[in-house]
MOPAC internal coordinates of N, CA, C and O (Angstrom, degrees):
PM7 1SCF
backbone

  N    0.0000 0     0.00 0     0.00 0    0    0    0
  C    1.4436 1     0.00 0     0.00 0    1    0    0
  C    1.5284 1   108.42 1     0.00 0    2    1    0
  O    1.2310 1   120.87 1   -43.88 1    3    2    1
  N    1.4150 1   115.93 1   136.12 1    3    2    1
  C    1.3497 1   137.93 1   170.35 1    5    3    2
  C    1.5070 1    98.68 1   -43.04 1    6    5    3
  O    1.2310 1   121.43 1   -22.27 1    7    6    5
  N    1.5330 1   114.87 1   157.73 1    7    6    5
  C    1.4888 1   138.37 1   166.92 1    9    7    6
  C    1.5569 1    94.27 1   -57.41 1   10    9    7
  O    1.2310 1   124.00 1   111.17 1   11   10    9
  N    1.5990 1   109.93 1   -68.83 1   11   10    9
  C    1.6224 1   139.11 1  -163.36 1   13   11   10
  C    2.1243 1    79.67 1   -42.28 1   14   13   11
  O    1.2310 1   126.14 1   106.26 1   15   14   13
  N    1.4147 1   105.80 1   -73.74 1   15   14   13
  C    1.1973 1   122.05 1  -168.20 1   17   15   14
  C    1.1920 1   116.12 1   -23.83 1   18   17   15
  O    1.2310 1   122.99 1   118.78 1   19   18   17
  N    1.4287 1   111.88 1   -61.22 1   19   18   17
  C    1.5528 1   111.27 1   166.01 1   21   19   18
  C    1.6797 1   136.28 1   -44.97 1   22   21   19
  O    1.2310 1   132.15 1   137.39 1   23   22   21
  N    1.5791 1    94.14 1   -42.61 1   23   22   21
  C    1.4764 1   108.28 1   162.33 1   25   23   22
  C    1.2283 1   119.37 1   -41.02 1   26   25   23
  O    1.2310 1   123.59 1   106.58 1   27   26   25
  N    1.6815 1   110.72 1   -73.42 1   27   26   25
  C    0.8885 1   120.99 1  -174.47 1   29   27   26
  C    2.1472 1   131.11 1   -63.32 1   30   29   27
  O    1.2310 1   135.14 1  -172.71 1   31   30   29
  N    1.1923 1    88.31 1     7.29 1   31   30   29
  C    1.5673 1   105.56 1  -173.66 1   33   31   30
  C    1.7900 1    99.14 1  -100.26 1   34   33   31
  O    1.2310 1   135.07 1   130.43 1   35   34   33
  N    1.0901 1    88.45 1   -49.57 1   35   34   33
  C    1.6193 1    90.48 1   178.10 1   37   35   34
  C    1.1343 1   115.93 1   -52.73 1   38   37   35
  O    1.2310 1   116.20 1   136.98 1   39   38   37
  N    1.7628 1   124.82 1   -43.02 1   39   38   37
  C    1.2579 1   132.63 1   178.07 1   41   39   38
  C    1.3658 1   104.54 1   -61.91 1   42   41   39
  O    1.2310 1   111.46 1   131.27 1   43   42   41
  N    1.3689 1   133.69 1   -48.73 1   43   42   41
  C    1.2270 1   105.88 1  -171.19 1   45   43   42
  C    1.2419 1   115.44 1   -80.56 1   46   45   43
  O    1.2310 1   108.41 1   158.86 1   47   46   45
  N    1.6920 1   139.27 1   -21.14 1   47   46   45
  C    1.1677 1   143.08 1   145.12 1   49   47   46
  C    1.4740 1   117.53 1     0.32 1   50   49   47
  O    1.2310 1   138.57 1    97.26 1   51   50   49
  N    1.3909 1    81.61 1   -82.74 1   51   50   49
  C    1.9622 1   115.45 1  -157.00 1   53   51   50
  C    1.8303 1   106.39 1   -95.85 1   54   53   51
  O    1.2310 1   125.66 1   163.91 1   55   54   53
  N    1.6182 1   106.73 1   -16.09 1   55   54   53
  C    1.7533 1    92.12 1   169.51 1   57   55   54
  C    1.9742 1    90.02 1    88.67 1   58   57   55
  O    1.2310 1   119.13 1   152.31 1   59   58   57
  N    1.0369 1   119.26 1   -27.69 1   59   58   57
  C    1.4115 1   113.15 1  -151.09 1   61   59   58
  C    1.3938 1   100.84 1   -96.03 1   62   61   59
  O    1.2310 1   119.78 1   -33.03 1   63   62   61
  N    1.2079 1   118.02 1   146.97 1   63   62   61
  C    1.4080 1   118.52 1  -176.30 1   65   63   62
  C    2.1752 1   106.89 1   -91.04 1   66   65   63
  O    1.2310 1   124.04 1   -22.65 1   67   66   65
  N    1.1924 1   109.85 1   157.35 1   67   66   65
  C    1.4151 1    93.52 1   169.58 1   69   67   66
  C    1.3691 1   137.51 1   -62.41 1   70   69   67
  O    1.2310 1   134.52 1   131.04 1   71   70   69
  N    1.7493 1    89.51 1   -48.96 1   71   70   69
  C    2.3077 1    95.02 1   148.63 1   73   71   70
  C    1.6651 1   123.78 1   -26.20 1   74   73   71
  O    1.2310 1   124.41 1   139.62 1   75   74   73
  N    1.4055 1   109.14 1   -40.38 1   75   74   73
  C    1.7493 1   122.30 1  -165.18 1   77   75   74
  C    1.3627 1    88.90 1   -80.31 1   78   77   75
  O    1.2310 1   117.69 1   135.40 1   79   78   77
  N    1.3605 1   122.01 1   -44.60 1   79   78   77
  C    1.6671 1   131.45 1  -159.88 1   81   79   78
  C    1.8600 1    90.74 1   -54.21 1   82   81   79
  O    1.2310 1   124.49 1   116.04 1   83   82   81
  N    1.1600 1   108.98 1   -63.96 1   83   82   81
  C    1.4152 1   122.16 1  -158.24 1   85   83   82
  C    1.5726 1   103.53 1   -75.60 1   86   85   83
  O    1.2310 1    99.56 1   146.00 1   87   86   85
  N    0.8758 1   154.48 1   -34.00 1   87   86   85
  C    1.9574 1   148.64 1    74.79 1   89   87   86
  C    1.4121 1    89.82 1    62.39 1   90   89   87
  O    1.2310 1   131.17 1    77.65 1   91   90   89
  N    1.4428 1    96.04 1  -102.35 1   91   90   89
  C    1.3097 1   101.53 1  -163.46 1   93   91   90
  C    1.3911 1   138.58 1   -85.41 1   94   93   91
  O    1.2310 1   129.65 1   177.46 1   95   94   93
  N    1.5340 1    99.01 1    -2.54 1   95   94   93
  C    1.7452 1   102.76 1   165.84 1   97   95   94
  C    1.3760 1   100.45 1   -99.93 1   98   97   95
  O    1.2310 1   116.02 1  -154.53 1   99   98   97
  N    1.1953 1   125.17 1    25.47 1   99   98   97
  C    2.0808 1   135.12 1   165.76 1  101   99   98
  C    1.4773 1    86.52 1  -100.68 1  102  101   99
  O    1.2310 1   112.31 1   126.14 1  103  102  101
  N    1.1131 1   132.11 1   -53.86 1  103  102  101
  C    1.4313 1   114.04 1  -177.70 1  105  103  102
  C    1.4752 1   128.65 1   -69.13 1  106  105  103
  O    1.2310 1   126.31 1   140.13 1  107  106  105
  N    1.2643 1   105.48 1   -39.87 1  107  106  105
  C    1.4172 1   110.68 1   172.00 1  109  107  106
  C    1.9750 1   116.12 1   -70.75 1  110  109  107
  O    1.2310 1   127.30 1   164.50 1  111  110  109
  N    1.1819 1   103.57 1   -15.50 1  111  110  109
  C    1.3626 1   114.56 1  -176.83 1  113  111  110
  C    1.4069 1   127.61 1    84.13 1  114  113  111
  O    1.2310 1   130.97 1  -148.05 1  115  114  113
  N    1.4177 1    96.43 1    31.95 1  115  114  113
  C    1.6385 1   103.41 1  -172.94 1  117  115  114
  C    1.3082 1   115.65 1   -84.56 1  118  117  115
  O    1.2310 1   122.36 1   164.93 1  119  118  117
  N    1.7602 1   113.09 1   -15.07 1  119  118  117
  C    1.3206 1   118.32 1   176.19 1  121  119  118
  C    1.9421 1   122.10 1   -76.02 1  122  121  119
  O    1.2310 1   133.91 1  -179.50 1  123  122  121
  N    1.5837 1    90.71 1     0.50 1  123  122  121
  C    1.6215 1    77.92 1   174.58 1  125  123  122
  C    1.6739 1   120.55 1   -91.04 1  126  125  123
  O    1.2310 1   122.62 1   -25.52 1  127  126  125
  N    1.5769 1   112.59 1   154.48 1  127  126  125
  C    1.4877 1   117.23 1   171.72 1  129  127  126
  C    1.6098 1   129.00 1     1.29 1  130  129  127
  O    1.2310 1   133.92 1   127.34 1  131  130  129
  N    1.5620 1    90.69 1   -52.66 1  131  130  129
  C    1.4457 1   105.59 1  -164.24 1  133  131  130
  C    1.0764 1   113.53 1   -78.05 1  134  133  131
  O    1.2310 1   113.68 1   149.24 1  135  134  133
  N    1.1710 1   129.57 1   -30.76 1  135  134  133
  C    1.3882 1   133.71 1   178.30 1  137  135  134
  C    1.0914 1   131.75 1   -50.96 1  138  137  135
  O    1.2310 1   110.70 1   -62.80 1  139  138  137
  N    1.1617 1   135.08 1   117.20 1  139  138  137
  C    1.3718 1   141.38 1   178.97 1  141  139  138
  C    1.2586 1   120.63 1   -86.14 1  142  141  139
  O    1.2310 1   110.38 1   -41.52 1  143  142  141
  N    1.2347 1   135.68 1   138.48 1  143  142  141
  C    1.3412 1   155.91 1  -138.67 1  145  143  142
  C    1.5133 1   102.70 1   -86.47 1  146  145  143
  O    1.2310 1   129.03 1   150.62 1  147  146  145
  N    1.1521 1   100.20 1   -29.38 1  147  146  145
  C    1.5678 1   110.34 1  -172.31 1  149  147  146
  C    1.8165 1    98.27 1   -70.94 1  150  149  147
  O    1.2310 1   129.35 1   130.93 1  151  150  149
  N    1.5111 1    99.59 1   -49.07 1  151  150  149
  C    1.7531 1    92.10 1  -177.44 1  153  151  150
  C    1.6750 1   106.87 1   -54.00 1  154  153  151
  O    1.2310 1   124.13 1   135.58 1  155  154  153
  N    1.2463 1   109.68 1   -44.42 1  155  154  153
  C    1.8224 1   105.20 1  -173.76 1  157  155  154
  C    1.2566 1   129.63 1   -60.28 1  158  157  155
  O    1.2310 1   133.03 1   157.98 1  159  158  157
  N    1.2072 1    92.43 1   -22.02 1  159  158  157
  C    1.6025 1   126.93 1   177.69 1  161  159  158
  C    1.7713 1   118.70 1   -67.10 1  162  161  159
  O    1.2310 1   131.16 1   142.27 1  163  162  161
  N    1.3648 1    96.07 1   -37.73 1  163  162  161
  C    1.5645 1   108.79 1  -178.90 1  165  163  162
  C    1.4267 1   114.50 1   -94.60 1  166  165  163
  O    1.2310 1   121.87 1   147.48 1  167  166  165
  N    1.6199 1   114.03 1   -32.52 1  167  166  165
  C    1.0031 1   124.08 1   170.50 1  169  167  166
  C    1.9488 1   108.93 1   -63.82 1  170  169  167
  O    1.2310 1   126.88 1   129.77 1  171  170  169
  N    1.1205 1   104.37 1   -50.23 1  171  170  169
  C    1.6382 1    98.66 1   167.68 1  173  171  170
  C    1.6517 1   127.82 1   -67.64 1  174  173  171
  O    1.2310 1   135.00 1  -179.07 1  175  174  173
  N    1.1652 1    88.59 1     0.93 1  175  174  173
  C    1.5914 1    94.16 1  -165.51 1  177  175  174
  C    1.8414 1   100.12 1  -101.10 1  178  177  175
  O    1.2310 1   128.04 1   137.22 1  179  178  177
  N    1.3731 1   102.12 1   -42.78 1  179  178  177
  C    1.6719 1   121.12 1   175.92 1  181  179  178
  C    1.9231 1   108.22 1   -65.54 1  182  181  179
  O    1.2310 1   128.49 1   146.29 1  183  182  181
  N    0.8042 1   101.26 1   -33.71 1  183  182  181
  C    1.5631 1   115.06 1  -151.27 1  185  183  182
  C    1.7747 1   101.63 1  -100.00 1  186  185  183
  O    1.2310 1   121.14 1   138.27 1  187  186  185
  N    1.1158 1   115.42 1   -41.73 1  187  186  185
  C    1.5479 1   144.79 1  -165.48 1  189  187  186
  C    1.1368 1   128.00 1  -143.81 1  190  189  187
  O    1.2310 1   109.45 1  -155.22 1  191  190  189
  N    1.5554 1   137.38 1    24.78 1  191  190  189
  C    1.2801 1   154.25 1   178.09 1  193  191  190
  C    1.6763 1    94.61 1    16.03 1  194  193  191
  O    1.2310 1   119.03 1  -114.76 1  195  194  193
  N    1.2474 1   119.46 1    65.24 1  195  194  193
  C    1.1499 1   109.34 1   162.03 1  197  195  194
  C    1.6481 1   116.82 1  -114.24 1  198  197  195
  O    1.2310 1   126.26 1   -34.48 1  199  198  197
  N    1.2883 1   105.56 1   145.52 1  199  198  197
  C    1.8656 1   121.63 1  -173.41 1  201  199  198
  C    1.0482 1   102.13 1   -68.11 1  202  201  199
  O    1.2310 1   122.87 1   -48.55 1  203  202  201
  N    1.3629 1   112.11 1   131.45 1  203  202  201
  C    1.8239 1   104.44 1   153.05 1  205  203  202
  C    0.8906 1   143.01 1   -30.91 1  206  205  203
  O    1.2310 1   105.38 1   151.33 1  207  206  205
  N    1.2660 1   144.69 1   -28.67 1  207  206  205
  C    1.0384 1   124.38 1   145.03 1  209  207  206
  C    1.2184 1   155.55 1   -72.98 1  210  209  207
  O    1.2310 1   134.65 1   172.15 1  211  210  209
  N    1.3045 1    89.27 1    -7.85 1  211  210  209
  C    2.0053 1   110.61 1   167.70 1  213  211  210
  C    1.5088 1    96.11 1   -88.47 1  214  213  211
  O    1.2310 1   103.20 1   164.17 1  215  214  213
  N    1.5122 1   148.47 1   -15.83 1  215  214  213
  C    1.2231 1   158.71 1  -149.40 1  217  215  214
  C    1.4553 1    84.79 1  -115.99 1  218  217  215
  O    1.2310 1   111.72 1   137.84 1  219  218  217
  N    1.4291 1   133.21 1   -42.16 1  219  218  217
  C    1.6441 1   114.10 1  -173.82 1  221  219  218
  C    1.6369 1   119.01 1   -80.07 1  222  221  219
  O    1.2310 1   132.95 1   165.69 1  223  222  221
  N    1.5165 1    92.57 1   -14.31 1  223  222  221
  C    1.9142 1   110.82 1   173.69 1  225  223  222
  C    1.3952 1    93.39 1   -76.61 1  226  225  223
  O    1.2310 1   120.35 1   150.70 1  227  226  225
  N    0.9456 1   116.94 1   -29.30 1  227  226  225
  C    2.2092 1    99.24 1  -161.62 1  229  227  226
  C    1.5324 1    96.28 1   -80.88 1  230  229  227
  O    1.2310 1   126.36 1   157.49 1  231  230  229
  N    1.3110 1   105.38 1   -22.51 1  231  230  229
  C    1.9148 1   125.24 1  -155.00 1  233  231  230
  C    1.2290 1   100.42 1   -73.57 1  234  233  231
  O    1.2310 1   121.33 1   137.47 1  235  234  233
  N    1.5785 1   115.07 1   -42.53 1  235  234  233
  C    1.4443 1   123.87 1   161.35 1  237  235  234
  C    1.1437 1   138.46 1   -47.40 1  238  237  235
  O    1.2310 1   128.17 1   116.37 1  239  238  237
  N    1.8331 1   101.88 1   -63.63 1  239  238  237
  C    1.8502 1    90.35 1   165.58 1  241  239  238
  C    1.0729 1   116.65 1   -67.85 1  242  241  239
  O    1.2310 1   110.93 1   155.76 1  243  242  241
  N    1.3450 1   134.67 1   -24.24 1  243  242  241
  C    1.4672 1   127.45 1  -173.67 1  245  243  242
  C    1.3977 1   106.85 1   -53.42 1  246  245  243
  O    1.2310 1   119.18 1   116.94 1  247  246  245
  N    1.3048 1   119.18 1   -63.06 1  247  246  245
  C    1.6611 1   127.04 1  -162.15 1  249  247  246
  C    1.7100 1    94.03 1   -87.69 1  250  249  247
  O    1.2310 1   108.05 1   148.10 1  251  250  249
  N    1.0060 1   139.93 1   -31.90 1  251  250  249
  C    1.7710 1   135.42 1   178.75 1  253  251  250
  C    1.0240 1   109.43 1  -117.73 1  254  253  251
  O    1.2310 1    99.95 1  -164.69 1  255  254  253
  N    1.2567 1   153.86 1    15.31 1  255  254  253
  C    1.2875 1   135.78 1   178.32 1  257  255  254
  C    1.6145 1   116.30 1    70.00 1  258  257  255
  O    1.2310 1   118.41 1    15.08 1  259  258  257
  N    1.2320 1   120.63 1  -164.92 1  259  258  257
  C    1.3427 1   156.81 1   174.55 1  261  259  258
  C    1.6804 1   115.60 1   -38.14 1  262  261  259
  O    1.2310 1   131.68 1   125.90 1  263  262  261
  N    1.6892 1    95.05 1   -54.10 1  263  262  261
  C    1.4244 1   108.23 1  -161.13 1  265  263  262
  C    1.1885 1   113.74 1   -74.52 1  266  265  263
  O    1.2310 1   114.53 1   -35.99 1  267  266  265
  N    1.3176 1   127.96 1   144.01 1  267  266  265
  C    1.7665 1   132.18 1   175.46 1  269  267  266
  C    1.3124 1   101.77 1  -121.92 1  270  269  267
  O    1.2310 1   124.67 1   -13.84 1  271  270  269
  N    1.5214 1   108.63 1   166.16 1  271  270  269
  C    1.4580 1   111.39 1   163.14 1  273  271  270
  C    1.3549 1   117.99 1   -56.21 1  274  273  271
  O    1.2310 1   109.05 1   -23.69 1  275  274  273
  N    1.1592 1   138.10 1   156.31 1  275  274  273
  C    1.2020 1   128.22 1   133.02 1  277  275  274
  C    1.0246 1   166.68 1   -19.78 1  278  277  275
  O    1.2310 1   126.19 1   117.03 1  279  278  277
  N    1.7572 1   105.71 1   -62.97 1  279  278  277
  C    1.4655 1   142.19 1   172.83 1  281  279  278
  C    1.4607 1   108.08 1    -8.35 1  282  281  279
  O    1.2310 1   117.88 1   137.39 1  283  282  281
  N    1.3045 1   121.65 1   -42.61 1  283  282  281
  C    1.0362 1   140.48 1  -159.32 1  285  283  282
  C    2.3434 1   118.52 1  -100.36 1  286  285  283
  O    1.2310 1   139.90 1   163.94 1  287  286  285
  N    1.3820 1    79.00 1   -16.06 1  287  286  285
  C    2.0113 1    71.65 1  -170.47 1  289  287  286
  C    1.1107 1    88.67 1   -56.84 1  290  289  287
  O    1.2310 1   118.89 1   -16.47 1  291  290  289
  N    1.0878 1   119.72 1   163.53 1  291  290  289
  C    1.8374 1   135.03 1   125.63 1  293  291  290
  C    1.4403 1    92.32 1    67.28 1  294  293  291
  O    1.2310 1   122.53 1  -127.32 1  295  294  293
  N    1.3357 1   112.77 1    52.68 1  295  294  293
  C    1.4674 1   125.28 1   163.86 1  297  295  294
  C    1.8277 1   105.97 1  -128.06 1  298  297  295
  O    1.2310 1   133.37 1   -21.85 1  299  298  297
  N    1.1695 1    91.77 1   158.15 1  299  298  297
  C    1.5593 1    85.68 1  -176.56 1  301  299  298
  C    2.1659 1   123.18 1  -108.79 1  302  301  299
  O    1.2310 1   132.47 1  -157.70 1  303  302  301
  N    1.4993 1    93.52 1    22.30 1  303  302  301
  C    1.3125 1   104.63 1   165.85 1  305  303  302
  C    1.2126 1   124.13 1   -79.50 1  306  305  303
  O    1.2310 1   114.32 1    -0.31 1  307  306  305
  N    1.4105 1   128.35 1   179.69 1  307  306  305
  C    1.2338 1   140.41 1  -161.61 1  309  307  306
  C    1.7294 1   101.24 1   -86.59 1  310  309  307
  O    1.2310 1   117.59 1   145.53 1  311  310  309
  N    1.3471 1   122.19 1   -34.47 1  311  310  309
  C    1.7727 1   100.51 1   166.67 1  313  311  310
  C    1.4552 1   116.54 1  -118.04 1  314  313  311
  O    1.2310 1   126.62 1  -114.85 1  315  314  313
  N    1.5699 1   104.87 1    65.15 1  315  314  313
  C    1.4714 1   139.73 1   171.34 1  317  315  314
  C    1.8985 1   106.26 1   -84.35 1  318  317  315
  O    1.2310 1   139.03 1   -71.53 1  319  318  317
  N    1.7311 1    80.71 1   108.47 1  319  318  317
  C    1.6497 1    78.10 1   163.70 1  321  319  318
  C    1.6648 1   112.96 1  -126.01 1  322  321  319
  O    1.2310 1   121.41 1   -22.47 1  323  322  321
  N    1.5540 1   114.91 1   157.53 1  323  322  321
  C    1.3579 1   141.49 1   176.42 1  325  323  322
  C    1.3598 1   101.40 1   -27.19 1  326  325  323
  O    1.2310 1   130.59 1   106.07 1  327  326  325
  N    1.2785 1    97.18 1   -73.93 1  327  326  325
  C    1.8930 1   109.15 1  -161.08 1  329  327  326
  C    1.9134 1    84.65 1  -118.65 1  330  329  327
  O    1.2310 1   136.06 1     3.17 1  331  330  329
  N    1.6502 1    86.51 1  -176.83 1  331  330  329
  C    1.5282 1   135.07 1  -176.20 1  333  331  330
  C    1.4585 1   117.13 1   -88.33 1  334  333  331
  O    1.2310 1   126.47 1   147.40 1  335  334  333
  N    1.5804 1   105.17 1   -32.60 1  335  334  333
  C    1.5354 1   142.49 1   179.50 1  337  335  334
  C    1.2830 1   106.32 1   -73.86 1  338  337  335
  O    1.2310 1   106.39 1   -44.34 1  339  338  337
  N    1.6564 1   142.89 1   135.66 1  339  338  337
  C    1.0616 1   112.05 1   152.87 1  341  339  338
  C    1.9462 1   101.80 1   -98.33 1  342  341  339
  O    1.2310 1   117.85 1   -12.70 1  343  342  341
  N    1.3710 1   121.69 1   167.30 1  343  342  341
  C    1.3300 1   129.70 1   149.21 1  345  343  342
  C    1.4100 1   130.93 1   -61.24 1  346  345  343
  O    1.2310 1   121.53 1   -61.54 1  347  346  345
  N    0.9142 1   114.67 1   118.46 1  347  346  345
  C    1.6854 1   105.80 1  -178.75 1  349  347  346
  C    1.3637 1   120.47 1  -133.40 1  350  349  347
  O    1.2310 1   122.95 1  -157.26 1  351  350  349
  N    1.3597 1   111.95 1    22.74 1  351  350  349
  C    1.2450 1   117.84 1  -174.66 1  353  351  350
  C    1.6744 1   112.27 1  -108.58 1  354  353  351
  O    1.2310 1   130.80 1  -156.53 1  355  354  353
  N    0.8308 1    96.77 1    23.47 1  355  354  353
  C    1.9098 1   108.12 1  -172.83 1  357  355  354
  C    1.6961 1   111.94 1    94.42 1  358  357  355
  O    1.2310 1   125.11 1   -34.26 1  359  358  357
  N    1.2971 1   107.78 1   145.74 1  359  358  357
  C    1.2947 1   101.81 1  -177.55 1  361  359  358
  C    1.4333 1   105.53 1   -91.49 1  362  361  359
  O    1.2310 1   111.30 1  -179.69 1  363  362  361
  N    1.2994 1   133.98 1     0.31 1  363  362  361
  C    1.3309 1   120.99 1   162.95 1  365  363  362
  C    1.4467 1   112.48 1   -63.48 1  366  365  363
  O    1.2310 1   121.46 1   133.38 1  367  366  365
  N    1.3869 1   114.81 1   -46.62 1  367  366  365
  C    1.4970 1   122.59 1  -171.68 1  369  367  366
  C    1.6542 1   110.23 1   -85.21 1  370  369  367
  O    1.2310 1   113.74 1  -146.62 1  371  370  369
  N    1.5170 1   129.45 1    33.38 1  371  370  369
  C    1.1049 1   135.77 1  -165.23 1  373  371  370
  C    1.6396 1   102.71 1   -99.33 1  374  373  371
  O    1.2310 1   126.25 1   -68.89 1  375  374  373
  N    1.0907 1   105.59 1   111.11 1  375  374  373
  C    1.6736 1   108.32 1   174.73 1  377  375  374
  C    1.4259 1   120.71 1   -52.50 1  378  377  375
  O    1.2310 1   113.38 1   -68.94 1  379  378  377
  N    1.6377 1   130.11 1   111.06 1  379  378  377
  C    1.1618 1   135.93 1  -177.05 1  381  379  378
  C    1.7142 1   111.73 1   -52.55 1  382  381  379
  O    1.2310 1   118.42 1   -62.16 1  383  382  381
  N    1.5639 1   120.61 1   117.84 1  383  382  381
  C    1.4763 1   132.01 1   162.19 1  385  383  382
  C    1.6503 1   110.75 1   -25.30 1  386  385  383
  O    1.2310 1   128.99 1   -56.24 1  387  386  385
  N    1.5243 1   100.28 1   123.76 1  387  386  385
  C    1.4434 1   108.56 1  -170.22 1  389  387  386
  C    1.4796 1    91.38 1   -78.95 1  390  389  387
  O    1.2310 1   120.10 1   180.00 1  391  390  389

């Protein structure tokens, strides 16, 4: 499964967009340095029965933003994504690949 993929699974899960994700662990303060992944992790897990590994995608934009490695665009494996970028604004509102 795609980076995007994960995103986008959660959204339909949880209703919540990834923007909202990062929202609300800015309020709770999960976005600072110190924080360990494990707290965000539980907090998504308590709050939003979400798996770790959909919990290590949110963990990402939270503490880095958007950007992913590469390694992966424009490859033709199973966690092959589009862009470098992730989307986080809902995948309904996701601008179609030029």
């Amino acid at each position: 499964m795609s980076f995007q993929a994960y995103l986008d699974n959660i959204e339909a899960k949880t209703g919540l967009t990834p923007r909202e994700f990062i929202a609300l662990a800015e309020e709770r303060g999960f976005d600072a340095p110190s924080t360990k992944a494990g707290t965000i992790i539980d907090w998504l897990k308590q709050d939003y029965d979400l798996g770790r590994g959909h919990a290590m995608a949110l963990v990402h934009v939270i503490k880095k933003g958007p950007r992913i490695d590469a390694k992966h665009v424009g490859t033709t494996g199973s966690h092959r994504d589009e862009s470098d970028v992730l989307w986080l604004d809902g995948k309904d509102n996701r601008p179609e690949p030029a």
